[in-house]
N, C-alpha and C positions, 0 to 999 in steps of 0.2 A: 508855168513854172514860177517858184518863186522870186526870181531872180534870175539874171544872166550869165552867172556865176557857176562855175563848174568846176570840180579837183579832177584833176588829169591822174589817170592811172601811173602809180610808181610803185617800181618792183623796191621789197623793203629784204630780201635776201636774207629771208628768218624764217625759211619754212624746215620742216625735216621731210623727207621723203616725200614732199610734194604737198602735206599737210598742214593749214595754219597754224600758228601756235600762240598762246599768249602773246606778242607781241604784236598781231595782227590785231588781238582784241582791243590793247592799247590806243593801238596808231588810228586804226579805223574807229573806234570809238571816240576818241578826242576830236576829229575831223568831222564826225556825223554833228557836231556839236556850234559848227563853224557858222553855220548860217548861211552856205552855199546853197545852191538848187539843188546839186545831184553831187552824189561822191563815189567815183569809179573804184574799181577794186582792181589793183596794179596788176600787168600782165601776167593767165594764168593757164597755164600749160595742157594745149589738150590732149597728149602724148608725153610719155617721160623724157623721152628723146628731144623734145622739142620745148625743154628748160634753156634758159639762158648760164643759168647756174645748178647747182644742185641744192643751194637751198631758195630754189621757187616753187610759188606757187602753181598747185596743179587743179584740175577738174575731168580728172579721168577714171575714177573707179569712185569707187562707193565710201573708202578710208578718205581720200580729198572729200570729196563732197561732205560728208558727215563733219567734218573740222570747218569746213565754209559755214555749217550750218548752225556750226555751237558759236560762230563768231556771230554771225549774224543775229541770233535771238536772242544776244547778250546789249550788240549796240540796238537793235530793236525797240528794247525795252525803255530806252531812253532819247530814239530820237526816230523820228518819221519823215527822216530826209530819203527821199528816193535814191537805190541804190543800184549801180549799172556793174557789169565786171566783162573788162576787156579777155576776149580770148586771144590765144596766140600759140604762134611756132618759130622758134627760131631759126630754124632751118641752121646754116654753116655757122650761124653765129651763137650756136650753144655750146654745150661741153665747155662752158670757163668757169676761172675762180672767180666769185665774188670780189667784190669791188676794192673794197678796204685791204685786198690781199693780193693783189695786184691787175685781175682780171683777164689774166694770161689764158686762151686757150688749154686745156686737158685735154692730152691724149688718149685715145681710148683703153691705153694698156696699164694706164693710173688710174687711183684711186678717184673719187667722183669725177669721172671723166669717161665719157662712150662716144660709138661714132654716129655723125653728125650727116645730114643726108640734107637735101638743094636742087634748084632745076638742072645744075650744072656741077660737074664736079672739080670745081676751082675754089680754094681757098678764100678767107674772106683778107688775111695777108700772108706775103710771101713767107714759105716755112713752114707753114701750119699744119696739122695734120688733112689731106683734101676730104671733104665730103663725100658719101655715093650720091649718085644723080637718081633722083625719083624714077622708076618704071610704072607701070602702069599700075600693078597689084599697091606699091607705094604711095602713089597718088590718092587711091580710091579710100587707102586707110587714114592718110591723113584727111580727107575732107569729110570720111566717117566719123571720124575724130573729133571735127567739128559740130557735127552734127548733134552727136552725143553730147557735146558738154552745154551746147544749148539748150537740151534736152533737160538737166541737171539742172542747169541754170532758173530754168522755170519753176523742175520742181524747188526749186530753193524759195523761192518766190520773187525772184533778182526783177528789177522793172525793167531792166534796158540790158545787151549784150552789145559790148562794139568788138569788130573783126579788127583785129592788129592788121594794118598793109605799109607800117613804115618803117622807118629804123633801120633797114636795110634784114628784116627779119624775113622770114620764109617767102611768105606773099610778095613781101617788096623785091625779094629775088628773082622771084618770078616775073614782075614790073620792068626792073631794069636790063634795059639791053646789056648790060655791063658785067652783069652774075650771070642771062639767061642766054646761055650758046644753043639750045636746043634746036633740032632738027627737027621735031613732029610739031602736031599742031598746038604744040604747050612754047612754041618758041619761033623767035623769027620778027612776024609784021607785031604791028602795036595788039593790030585782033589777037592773033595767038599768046604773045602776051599777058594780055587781061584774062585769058581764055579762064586760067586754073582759080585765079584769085576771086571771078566772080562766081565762080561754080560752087567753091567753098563760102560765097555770101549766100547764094542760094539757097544752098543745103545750112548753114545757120537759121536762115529766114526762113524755110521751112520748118525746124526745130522749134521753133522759138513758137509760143504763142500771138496769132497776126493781131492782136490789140497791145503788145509790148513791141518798143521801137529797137530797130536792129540799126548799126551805124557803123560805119568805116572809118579809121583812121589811115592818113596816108603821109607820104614824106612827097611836097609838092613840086622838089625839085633834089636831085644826088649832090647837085652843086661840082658838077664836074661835067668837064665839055664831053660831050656823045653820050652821056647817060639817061635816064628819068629827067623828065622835066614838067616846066608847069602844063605845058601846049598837050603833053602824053597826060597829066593828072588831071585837066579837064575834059577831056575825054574820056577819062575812065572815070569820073564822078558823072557824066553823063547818061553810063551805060548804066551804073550801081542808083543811080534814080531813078531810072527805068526799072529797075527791080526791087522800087519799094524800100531802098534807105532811107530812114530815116534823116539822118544827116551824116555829116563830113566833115572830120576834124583833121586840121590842113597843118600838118609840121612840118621838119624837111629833114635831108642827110643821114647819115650811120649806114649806108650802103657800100663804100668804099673808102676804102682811109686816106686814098686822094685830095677829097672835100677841103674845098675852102669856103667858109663859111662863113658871110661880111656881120658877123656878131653884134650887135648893138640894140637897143632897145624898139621892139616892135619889130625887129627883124623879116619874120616870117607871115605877116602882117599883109606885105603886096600878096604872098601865095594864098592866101583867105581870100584876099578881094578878090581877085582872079574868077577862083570857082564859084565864089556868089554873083559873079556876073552871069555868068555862063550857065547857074541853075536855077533853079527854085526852092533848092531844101536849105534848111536851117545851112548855117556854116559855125563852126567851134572855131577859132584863133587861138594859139598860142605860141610863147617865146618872150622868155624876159620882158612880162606886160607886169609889171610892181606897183606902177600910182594908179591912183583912183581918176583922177582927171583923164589918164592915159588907157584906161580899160573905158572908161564911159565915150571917150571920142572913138577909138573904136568900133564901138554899136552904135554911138550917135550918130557917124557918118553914114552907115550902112554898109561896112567894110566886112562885118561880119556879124552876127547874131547871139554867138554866144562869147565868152573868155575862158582860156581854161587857165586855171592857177596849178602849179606842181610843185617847184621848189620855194617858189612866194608864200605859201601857203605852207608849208612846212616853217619854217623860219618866222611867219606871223600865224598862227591856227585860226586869229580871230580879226584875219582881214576883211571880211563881208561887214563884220561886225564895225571895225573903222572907216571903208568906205560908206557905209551906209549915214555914219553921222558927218562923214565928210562932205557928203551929197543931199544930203537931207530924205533918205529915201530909211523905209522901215527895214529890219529883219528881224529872223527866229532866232530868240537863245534861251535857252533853259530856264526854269524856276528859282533852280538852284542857284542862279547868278545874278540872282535879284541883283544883289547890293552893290554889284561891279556897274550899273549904269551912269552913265554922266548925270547927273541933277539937270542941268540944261537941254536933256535931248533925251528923258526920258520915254517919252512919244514914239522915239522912233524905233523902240525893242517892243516885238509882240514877244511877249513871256507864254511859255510851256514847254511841253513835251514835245 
């Protein structure tokens, strides 16, 4: 890679019907520009049902696919940053509005709003409309689901697929004892558990071409007493090693609204270390990492392998680009921005495409 540097997938809640549109061309384009290693394409839906809102991102028929594609061979043309796109399902935490609009739950007898399906048929808060609990026939379509979009994804030409397991979305419901009340072998011990979330890696990992890297993102801890934790998330990055992930990008919380969360910088930092102890695959870090001294100790120590930027990098587009003369280390920016380089630190911009 060219760096350690990675943009964490963010939903930008501007698709129609599950199709990117001009503003993905935007967003994704100016970012492919940044000077990072890899830029993830924010979570995208491998079922319509399994939107977090109604204007996400989807990867299930041939109309999403086609709109991923017109995005893509437009920032293509202008930048050769490797591009990865998280898959995902919301499970009980779909059917809401959009953010800026309050982000309320939709019931399924309102307009953009359908019902919402979970290991468990419990709400994600009290009041809500409840979820159906997956059966079997349910199951098999959602891990089909996955299977296909990484199907998609290759053919798109996409470098890397990571499997959505945090946030408290489908998979991570399936994680936590806290959503997962089930009775069969999809619930119960920590095995049964993991049972569903690694069978939907598998069936990705099979989809996917075996020389493009497949990877998991997970929430390393619910941050509430008896739920998910780090001791249950190294164990299940142990078993997801065994089958060939790539790596493991270690966030935490959005599982119950319980969460207390000790917010501060580097936060989620120990839940990285953790599982780089415990494995051998790469580890992604992230959580309010901003300075450049504060992402390089990070990796300098061996806490984790890579950084992932989300909202730091929205707010700065051309952080790689200031850490790099902050550290004296080189990056990639454009031709076109010859004349943006400092006179002093010339040296450290390879110009092109």
């Amino acid at each position: 890679m060219a760096n350690r540097i990675v943009i964490a997938p963010m939903c930008q809640y501007s698709a129609a019907d599950g199709c990117m549109t001009d503003w993905h061309l935007i967003h994704l384009g100016h970012l492919a520009l940044s000077g990072a290693a890899l830029l993830t394409i924010e979570a995208t839906a491998v079922l319509p049902e399994g939107r977090i809102t109604h204007a996400d991102v989807g990867l299930w028929d041939e109309a999403t696919e086609a709109a991923i594609a017109r995005t893509l061979e437009a920032v293509r043309r202008w930048s050769d940053m490797p591009i990865a796109i998280q898959l995902a399902h919301a499970g009980r935490k779909a059917s809401t509005e959009i953010p800026w609009k309050g982000g309320a739950q939709i019931p399924p007898d309102h307009a953009n709003g359908w019902q919402t399906v979970a290991p468990s048929a419990m709400p994600y808060e009290a009041g809500e409309h409840p979820p159906v609990a997956l059966d079997r026939d349910g199951l098999a379509r959602v891990r089909d689901a996955f299977a296909e979009a990484a199907r998609r994804a290759a053919r798109l030409g996409i470098d890397a697929v990571q499997v959505h397991g945090a946030h408290g979305y489908l998979l991570h419901q399936f994680l936590s004892p806290l959503s997962n009340r089930r009775e069969d072998e999809y619930g119960g011990s920590l095995e049964n558990r993991m049972r569903f979330p690694l069978e939907v890696f598998d069936a990705v990992r099979a989809g996917f071409p075996a020389d493009r890297a497949v990877t998991m993102r997970v929430s390393g801890t619910d941050w509430v007493e008896g739920g998910w934790d780090i001791g249950q998330t190294v164990a299940f990055a142990r078993a997801l090693e065994a089958r060939g992930c790539a790596a493991i990008h270690v966030s935490s919380g959005g599982l119950d609204p319980a969460q207390r969360i000790p917010v501060g910088p580097s936060y989620q930092v120990p839940l990285a270390r953790a599982v780089k102890a415990a494995t051998r695959m790469p580890v992604i870090a992230v959580g309010l990492i901003t300075g450049f001294e504060q992402a390089e100790a990070v990796v300098g120590t061996g806490d984790a392998d890579l950084i992932a930027l989300a909202r730091t990098i929205l707010y700065d587009p051309r952080w790689p680009w200031h850490a790099a003369v902050h550290l004296g280390a080189q990056v990639k920016a454009p031709e076109q921005y010859l004349a943006s380089r400092p006179r002093q630190h010339r040296d450290l911009f390879d110009m092109g495409h």
